[in-house]
C-alpha positions as CSV (number, residue, x, y, z in Angstrom):
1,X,75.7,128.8,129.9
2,X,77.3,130.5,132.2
3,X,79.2,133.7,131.9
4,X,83.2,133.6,132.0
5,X,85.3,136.8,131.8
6,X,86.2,135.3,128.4
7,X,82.7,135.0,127.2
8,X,80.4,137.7,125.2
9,X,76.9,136.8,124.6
10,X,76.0,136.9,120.2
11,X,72.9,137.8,119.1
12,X,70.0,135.5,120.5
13,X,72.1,135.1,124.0
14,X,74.5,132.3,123.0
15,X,77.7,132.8,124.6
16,X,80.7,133.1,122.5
17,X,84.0,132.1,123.6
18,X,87.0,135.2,122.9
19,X,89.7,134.2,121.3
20,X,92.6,133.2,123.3
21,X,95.4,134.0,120.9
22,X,96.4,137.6,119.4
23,X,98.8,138.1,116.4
24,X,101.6,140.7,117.1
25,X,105.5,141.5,116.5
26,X,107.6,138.3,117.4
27,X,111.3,138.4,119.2
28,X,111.6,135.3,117.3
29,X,110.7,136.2,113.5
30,X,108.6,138.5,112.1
31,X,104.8,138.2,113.4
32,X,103.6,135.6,116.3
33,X,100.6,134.3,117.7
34,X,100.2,134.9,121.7
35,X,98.2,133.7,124.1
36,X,95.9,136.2,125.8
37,X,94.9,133.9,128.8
38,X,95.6,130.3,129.9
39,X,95.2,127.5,127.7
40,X,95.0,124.3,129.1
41,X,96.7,121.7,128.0
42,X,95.4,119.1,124.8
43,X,93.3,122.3,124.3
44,X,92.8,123.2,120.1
45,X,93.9,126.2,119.6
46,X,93.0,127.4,115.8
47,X,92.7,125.6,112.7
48,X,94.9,126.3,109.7
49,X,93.4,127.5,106.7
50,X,93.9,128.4,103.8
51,X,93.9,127.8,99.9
52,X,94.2,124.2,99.1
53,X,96.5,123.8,96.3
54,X,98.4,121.0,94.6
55,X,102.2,120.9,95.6
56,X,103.6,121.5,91.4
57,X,101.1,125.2,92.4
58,X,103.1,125.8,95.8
59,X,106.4,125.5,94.0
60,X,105.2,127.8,90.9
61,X,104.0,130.2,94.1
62,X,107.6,130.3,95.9
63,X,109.4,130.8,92.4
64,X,107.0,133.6,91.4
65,X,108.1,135.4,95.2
66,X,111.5,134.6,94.3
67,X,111.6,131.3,96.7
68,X,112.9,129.3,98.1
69,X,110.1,127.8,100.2
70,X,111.8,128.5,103.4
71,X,109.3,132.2,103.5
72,X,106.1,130.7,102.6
73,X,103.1,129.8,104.4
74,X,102.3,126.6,102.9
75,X,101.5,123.7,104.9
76,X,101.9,120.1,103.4
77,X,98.8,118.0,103.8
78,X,99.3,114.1,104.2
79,X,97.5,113.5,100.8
80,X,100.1,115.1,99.0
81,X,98.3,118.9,98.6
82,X,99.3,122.1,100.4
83,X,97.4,124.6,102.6
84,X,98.5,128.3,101.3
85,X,98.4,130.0,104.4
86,X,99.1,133.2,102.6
87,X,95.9,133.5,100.2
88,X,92.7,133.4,102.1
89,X,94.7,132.5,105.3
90,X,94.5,133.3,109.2
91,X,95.8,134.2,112.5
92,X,97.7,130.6,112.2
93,X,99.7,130.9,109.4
94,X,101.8,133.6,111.9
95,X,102.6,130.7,114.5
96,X,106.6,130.1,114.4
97,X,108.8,127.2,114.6
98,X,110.3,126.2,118.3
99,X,112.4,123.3,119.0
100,X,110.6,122.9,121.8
101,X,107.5,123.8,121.2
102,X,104.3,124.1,123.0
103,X,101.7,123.3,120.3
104,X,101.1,120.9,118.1
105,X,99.7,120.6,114.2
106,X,97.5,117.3,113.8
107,X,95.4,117.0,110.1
108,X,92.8,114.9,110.9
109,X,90.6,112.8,108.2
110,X,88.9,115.1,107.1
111,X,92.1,116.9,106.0
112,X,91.2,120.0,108.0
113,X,94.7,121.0,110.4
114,X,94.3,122.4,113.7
115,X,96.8,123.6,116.5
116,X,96.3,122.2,119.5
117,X,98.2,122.7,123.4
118,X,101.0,120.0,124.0
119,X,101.0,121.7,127.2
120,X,99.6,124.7,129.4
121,X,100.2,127.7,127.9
122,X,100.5,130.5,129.8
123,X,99.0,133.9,129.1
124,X,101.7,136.4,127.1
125,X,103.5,133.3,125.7
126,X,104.0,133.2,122.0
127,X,102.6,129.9,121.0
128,X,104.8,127.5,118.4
129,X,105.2,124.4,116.6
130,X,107.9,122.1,115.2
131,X,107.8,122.7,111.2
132,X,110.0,119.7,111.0
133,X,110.1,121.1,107.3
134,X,111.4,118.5,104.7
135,X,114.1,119.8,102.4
136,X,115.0,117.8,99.3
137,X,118.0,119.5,98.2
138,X,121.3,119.5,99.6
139,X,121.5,121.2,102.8
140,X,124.3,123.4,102.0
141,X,125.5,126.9,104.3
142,X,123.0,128.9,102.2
143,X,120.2,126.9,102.9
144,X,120.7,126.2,106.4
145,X,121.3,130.2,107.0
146,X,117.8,130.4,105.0
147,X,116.4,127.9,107.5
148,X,118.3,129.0,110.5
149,X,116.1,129.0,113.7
150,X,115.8,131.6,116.3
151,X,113.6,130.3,119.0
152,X,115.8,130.3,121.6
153,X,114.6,127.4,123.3
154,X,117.1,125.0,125.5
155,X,117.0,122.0,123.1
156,X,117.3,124.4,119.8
157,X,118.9,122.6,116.6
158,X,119.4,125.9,115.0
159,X,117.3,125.0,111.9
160,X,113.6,124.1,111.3
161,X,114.7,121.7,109.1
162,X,113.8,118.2,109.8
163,X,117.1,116.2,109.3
164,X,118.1,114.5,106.3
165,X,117.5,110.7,106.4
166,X,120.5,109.2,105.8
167,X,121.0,106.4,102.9
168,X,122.5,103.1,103.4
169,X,125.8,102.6,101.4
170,X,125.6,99.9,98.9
171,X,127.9,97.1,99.4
């Protein structure tokens, strides 16, 4: 293979690829993940991991932090589990919401999550996703506050909650 600047050789003369992301401080909240060169677009990024845990555990882990679930890194899985990005965790689990975002999370079969480009990504921007985060209870001030979103992008909803579903009245 030949050498890239973005390639080191590992012991026995493989190349290795360097990572293309780099957790630091984040104007939008807290930690992000950035991108240290150009990702191409459909490219996967990182996979989330994590602790696998059952979604009764989750909620037992948000009250024990003093919840609510809004300051977690938990990631619902489609077969009803959660990935606890917070206990044996990586870089991933510091990706933030966007409206807009330029990433994408996709679980495939084997139940395994990874990040991947929706778009190019240039090198210095903080990469994000759409949490699209389901909230059962009512969404009152408090909780959209708790929710709020900061990403700043044009089409911003000012929350990373997805939005309720609304009920048909009966008749």
């Amino acid at each position: 293979m030949p050498s890239s600047s973005h390639a080191r050789r590992a012991p026995g003369g493989r190349a290795v690829r360097a990572r293309s992301y780099v957790v630091k401080a984040s104007p939008v909240h807290g930690k992000g993940v950035f991108a240290t060169r150009m990702i191409p677009a459909g490219s996967r990024i990182i996979e989330y991991r994590g602790e696998r845990i059952d979604w009764a555990e989750a909620e037992r882990r948000a009250a024990e932090k003093g919840g609510p679930l809004n300051h977690t890194f938990f990631f619902s899985l489609h077969d009803g589990r959660v990935i606890d990005g917070g206990r044996r965790g990586n870089a991933a689990r510091f990706i933030n919401h966007a409206c807009e975002p330029n990433c994408e999370a996709l679980e495939h079969e084997d139940g395994r999550v990874y990040l991947y480009a929706l778009r190019p990504i240039e090198r210095g921007e903080e990469l994000s996703y759409n949490y699209a985060l389901i909230y059962e209870g009512r969404h009152t001030p408090a909780v959209k506050r708790a929710f709020a979103c900061r990403c700043g992008t044009p089409g911003c909803t000012g929350s990373y909650l997805a939005p309720k579903t609304r009920r048909k009245a009966k008749r």
